[in-house]
C-alpha positions as CSV (number, residue, x, y, z in Angstrom):
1,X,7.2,-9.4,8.7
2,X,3.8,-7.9,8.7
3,X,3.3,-5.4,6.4
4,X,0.6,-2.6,5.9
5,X,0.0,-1.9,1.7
6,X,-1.5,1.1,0.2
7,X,-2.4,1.2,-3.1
8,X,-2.1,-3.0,-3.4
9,X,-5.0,-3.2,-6.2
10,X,-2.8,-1.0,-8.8
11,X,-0.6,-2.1,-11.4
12,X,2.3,-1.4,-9.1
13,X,0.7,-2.3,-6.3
14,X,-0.5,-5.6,-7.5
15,X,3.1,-6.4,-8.5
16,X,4.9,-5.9,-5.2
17,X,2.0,-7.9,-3.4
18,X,2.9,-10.7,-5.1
19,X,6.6,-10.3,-4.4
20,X,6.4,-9.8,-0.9
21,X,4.5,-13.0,-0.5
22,X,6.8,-15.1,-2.2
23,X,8.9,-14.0,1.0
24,X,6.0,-15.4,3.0
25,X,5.0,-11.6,4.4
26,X,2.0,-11.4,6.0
27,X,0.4,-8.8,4.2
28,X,-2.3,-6.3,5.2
29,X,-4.0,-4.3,2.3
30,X,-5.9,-1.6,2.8
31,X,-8.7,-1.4,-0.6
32,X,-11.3,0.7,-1.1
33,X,-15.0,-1.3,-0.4
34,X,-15.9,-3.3,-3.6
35,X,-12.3,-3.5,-5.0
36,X,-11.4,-6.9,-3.0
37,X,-11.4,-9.0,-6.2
38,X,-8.2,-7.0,-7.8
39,X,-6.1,-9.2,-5.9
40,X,-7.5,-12.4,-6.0
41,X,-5.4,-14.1,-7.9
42,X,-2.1,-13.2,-5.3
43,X,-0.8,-16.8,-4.2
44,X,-0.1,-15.6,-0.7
45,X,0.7,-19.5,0.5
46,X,4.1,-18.8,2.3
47,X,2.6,-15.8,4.3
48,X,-0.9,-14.1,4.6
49,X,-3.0,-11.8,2.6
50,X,-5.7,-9.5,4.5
51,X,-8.1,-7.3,2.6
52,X,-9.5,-4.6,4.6
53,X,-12.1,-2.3,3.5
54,X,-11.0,1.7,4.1
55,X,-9.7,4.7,3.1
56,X,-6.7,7.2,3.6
57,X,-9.4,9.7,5.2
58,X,-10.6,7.2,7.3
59,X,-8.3,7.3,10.4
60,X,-10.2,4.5,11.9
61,X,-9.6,2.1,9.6
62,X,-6.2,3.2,8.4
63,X,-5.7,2.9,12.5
64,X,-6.9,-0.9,12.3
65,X,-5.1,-2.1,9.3
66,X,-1.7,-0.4,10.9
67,X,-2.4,-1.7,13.8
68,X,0.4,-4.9,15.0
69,X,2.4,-3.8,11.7
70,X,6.1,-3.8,11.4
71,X,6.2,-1.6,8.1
72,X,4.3,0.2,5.8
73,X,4.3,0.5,2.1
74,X,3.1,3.3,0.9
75,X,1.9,3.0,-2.8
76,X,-1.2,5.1,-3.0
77,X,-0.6,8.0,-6.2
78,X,-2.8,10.0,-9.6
79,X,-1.3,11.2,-12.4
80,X,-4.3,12.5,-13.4
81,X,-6.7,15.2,-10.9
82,X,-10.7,15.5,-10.6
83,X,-11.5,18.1,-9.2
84,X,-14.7,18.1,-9.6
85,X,-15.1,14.6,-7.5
86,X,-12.4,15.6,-4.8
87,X,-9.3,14.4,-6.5
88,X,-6.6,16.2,-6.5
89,X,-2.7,15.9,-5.9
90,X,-2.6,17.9,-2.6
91,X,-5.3,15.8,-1.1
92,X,-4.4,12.6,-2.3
93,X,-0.5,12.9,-2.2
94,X,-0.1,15.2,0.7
95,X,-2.8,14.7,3.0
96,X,-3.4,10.7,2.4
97,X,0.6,10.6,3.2
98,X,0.0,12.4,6.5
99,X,-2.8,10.3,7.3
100,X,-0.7,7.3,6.6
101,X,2.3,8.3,8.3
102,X,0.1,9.1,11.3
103,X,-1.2,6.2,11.6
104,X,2.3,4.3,11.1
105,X,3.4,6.2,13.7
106,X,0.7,5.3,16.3
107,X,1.3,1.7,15.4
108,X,4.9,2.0,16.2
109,X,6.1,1.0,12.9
110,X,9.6,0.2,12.1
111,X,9.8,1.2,8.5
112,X,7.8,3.2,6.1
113,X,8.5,2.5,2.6
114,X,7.2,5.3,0.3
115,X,6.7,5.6,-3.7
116,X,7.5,8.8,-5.0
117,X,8.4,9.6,-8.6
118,X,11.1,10.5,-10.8
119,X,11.8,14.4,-10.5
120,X,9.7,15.2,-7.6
121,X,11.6,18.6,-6.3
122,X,10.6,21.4,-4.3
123,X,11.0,23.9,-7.2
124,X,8.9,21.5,-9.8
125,X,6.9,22.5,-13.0
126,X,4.7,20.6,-12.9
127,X,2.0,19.8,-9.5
128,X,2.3,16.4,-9.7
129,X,6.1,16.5,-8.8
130,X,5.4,19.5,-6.3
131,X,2.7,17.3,-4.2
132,X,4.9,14.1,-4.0
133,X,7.7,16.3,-2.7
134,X,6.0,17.4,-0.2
135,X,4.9,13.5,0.6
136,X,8.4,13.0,1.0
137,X,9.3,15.8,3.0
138,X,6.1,14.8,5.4
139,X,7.4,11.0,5.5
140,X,11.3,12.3,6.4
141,X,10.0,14.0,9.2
142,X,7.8,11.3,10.6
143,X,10.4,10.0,13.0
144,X,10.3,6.8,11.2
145,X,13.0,5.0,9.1
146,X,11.9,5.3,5.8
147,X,13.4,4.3,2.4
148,X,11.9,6.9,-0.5
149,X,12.1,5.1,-4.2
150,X,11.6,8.1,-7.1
151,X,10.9,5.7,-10.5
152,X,10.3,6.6,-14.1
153,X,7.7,5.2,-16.1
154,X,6.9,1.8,-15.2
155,X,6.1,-0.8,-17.5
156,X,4.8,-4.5,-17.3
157,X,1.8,-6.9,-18.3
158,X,-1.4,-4.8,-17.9
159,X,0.3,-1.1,-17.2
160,X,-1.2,2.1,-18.4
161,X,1.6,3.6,-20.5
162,X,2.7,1.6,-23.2
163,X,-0.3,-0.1,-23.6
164,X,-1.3,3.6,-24.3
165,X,1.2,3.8,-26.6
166,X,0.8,0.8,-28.7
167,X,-2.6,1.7,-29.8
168,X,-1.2,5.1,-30.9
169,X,1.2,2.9,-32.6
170,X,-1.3,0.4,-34.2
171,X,-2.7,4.0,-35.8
172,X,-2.2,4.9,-39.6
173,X,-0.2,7.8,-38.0
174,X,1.2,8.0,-34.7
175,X,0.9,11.4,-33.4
176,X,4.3,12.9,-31.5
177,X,3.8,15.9,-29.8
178,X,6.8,17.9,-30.5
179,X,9.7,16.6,-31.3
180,X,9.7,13.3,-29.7
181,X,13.5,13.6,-28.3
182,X,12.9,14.2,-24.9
183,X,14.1,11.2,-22.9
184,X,12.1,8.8,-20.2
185,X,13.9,6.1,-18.7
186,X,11.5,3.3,-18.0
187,X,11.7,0.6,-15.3
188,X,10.4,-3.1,-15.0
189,X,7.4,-3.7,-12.8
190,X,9.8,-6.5,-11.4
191,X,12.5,-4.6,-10.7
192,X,10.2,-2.1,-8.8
193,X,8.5,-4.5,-6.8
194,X,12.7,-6.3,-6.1
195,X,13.6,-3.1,-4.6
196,X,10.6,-2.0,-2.3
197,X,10.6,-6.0,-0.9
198,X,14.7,-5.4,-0.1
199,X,14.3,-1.8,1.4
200,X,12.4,-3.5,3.9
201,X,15.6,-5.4,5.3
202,X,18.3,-3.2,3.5
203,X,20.6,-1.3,6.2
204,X,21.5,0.8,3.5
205,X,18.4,1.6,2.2
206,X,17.6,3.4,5.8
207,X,16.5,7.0,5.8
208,X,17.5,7.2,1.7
209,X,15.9,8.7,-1.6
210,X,16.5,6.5,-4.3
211,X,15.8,7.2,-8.1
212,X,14.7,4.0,-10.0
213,X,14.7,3.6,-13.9
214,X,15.9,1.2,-16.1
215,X,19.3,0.6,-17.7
216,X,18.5,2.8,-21.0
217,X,17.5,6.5,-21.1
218,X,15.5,6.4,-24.3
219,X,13.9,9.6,-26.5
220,X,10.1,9.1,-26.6
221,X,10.8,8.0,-30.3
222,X,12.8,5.4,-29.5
223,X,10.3,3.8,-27.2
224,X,7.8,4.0,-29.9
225,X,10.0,2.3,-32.8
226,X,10.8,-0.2,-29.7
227,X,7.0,-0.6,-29.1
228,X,6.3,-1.0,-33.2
229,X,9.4,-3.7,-33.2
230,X,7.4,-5.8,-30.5
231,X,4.6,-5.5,-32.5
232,X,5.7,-6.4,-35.8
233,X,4.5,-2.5,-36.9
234,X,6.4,0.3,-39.1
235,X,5.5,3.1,-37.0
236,X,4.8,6.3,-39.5
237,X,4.8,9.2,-37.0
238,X,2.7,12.8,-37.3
239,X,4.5,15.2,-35.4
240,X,1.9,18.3,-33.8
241,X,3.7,21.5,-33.0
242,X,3.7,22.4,-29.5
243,X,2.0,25.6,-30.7
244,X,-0.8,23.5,-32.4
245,X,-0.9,21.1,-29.1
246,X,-1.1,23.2,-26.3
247,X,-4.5,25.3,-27.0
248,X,-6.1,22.0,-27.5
249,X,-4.8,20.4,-24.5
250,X,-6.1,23.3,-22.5
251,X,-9.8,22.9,-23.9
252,X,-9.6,18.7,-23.8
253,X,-7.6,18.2,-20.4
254,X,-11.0,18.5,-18.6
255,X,-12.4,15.5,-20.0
256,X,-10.9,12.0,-18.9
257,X,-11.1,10.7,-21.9
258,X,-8.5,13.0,-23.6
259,X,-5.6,10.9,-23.1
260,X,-3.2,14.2,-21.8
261,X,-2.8,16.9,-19.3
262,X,-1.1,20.4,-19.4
263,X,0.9,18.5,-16.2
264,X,1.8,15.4,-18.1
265,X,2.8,17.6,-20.7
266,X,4.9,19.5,-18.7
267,X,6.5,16.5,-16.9
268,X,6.8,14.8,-20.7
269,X,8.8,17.9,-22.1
270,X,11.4,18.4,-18.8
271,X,12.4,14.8,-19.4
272,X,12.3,12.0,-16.9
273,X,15.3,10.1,-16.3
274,X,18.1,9.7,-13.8
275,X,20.8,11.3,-12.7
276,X,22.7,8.6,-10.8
277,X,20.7,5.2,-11.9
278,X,23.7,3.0,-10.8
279,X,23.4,4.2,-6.9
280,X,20.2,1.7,-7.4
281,X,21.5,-1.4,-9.1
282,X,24.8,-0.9,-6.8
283,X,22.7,-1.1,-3.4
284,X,19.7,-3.9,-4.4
285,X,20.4,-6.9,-5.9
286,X,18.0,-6.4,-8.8
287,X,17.2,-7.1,-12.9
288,X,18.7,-4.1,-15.6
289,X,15.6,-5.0,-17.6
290,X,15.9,-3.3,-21.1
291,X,12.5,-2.0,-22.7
292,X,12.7,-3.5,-25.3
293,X,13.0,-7.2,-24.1
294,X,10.5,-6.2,-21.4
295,X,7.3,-5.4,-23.3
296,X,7.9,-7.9,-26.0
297,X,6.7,-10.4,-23.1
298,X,3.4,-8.8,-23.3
299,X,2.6,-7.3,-26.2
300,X,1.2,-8.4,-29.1
């Protein structure tokens, strides 16, 4: 099958590249100019790998990289907005998706595979969630069968999150905003990557929203004991007040180096997790990676 990839140079991205061509895919990535090396070291021997330079507001070239495809994968996300340089969730989640789907649909693609997140909703907190409902809502009314996969926090050799976390963790103090109880359910990187290469053949997975975490709903203070454990660390935690954390995060969310948003803090405090995990594991043939075997493959 040849497949169209956005987003291939991410963590996730980089992940599902190399799972689809173990299948022998013949893949078509679409990076942004001077990001070609991120996945040089794919093995693409049983299929293909094509970089081309472009961009989701570039209809030409999202045009030619569609163009002879059979499906799309649709990976392209933030977590974080820039205003300032013309990042933001509506542009990047809404209108990149439109431009995507537009151009999946004049290549006469049969499938269009797209990554959401856990808790997008049309009545969301938070924007994040808001924009990547309405991604959803542009992709279900492409014309296109689509599978929609909605996943936690994702974890795996060289991922953003707990790497985050375990130099908290290697800290005197670990701060914990809040309580620390509210629950996240995180997912393997392999078991992401596992279900977007099966929605691309799975009957069942046709025109469906799938949630995707891991087999463990954990409190955030759970996943740092479990990060301390793989790290051989006693983690003594500092808990900040939401009172005392709030004000702050509205003065340091500006800069990128503060390591928090008001919108992650939002999504953070209304949990993440699923409400009907087993729909996943009962429709893919998949791994129920736990967290805590997980990271210890990684971290050190």
């Amino acid at each position: 099958m040849k497949i169209l990839l956005t987003g291939g140079t991410g963590f996730v991205g980089k992940g599902i590249v190399s799972r689809l061509a173990q299948d022998g895919h013949d893949l078509v990535c679409l990076v942004r100019p001077g990001s070609e090396g991120k996945l040089s070291t794919v093995n693409a021997e049983k299929g293909s790998l094509s970089l081309l330079p472009g961009d989701l507001f570039d209809p030409a070239s999202l045009e030619r990289a569609a163009a002879g495809c059979d499906a799309v994968i649709h990976l392209v996300g933030i977590i974080r907005e820039n205003r300032k340089a013309g990042i933001s969730f509506e542009r990047i989640h809404v209108s990149g998706t439109r431009h995507v789907v537009e151009a999946a649909k004049k290549a006469g693609v049969s499938r269009f595979i797209q990554m959401s997140a856990l808790g997008a909703r049309a009545n969301a907190a938070s924007p994040y969630h808001q924009s990547k409902y309405a991604a959803e809502l542009i992709v279900k009314e492409s014309g296109i069968p689509y599978t929609i996969f909605q996943p936690s926090v994702i974890f795996g050799p060289g991922d953003e999150f707990v790497n985050m976390l375990a130099e908290l963790v290697r800290l005197p103090l670990t701060p914990v905003i809040g309580s620390g109880q509210y629950r996240l359910q995180p997912v393997a990187r392999e078991t992401v990557a596992e279900v977007f290469t099966q929605a691309l053949t799975c009957e069942a997975a046709v025109n469906q929203t799938f949630e995707v975490g891991g087999p463990e709903q954990l409190t955030y203070l759970q996943i740092l004991d479990s990060i301390g454990e793989a790290l051989g660390r006693r983690v003594r935690k500092l808990f900040i007040p939401l009172a005392v954390m709030k004000p702050v995060i509205n003065v340091m969310e500006r800069f990128p180096f503060f390591p928090i948003t008001n919108a992650q803090l939002t999504m953070l405090l209304e949990e993440n997790i699923c409400q009907d995990e087993k729909r996943l594991y009962s429709t893919f043939h998949v791994p129920a990676i736990r967290f805590a075997e997980g990271i210890r493959s990684y971290l050190r």
